[in-house]
N, C-alpha and C positions, 0 to 999 in steps of 0.2 A: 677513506670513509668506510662506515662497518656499517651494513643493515641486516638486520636479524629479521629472517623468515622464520613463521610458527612453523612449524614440519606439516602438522594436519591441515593447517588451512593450503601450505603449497600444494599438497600431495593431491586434494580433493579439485585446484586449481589444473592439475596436472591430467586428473579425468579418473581418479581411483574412488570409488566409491567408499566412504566410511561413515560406519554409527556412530552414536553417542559414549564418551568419558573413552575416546583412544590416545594410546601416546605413541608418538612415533620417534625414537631416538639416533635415527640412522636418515641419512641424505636422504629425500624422496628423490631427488633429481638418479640417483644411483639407485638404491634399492628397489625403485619400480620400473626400471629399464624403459624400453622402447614401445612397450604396449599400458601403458598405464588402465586405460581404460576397460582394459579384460580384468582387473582384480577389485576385488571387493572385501570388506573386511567388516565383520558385523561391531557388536558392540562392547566396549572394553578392550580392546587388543592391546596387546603390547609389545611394539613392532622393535627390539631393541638394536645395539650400533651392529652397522656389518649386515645386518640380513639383507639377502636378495629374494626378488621374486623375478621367475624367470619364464615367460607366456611364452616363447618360440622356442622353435626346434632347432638347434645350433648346428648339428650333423648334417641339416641341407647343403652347409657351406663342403662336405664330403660328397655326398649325391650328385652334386652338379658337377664337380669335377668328375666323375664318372659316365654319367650320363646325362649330353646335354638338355635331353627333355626335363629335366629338372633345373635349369639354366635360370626361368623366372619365376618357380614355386617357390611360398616359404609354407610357415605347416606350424600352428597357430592353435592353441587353447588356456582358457579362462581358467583362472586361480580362485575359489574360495575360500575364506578363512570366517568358522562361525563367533559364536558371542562367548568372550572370558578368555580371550587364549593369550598365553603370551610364548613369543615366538624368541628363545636365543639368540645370544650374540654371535653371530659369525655364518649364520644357518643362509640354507639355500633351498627354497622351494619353488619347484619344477615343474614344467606347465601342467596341465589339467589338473590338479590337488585340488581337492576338497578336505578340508579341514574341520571337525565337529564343532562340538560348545566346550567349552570346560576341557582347551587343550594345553600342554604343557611342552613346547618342545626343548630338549639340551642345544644349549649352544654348541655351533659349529655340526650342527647337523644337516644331511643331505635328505629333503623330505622327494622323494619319488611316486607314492604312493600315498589315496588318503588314507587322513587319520580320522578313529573315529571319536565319538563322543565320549570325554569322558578317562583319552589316553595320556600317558607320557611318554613320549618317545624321544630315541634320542641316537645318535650312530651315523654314519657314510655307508650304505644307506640307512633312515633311517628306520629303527625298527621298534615296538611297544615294546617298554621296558617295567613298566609299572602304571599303577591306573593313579588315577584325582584323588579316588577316595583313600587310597593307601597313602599317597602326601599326605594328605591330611590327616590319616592316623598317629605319621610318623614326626607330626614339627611337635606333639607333644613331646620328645623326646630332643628338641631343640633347643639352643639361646637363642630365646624369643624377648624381645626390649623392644619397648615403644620408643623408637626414635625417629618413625619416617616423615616427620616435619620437621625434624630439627638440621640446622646447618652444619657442613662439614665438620666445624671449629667444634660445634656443643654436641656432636654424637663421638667424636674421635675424645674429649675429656670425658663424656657420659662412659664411654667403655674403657676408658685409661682407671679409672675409678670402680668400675664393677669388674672385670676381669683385667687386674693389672699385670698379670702373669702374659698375658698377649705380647707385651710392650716390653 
């Protein structure tokens, strides 16, 4: 038997704080790890497959083998993510991040540090590559087609039919 969980309603089940019109396209059970509860995610996000969010400090498991007084410390901070962001496929963002309104990260990026309002970043680690308002200077210069309600079947003829050179 198959049962299908919504992502947002598990992930919110799981103790992650979320706003209003989020999608989340990646495992909540995996991409919010072991701290759910420390992340929150404002309004619009777009949490896509592969992203992690990572509240703990992984190198304690190094400290303690060094020194035992590190034996039962772990070492813990909270993740923000503001309103309009959407978050690549594959990316990884690392505890304490703050993350602005209106962010854009590249997939498979390593976010270590916040981002502000407003950026696109993108890189291991990652770094401002371009701002919001420049994307959107630059999809004028795009194939732009209204297909985002249409099904696989009737966007793959939609584009066999306006750009047949693709195919």
């Amino acid at each position: 038997m198959y049962i299908k969980r919504d992502p947002v309603t598990y992930a919110r089940k799981l103790g992650v704080r979320i706003g209003d019109n989020c999608q989340i396209l990646a495992d909540p059970q995996i991409s919010f790890g072991t701290e759910p509860w420390l992340i929150s995610l404002g309004n619009h996000v777009d949490v896509t497959a592969g992203v992690e969010f990572l509240c703990h400090e992984g190198g304690m498991w190094c400290a303690r083998g060094i020194d035992e007084q590190y034996e039962p410390i772990d070492c813990f901070a909270p993740i923000k993510v503001g309103n309009n962001v959407m978050i690549g496929i594959d990316s990884l963002i690392m505890p304490g991040v703050n993350i602005g309104n209106n962010v854009i990260i590249g997939g498979h990026s390593i976010v270590t540090k916040d981002v502000p309002d407003g950026a696109v970043v993108a890189g291991m680690p990652a770094k401002q590559i371009s701002t919001v308002e420049k994307f959107m200077d630059n999809l004028q210069n795009k194939n732009l087609v209204e297909t985002k309600y249409m099904t696989q079947e009737e966007k793959r003829l939609f584009l066999m039919k306006k750009y047949p050179q693709w195919f």
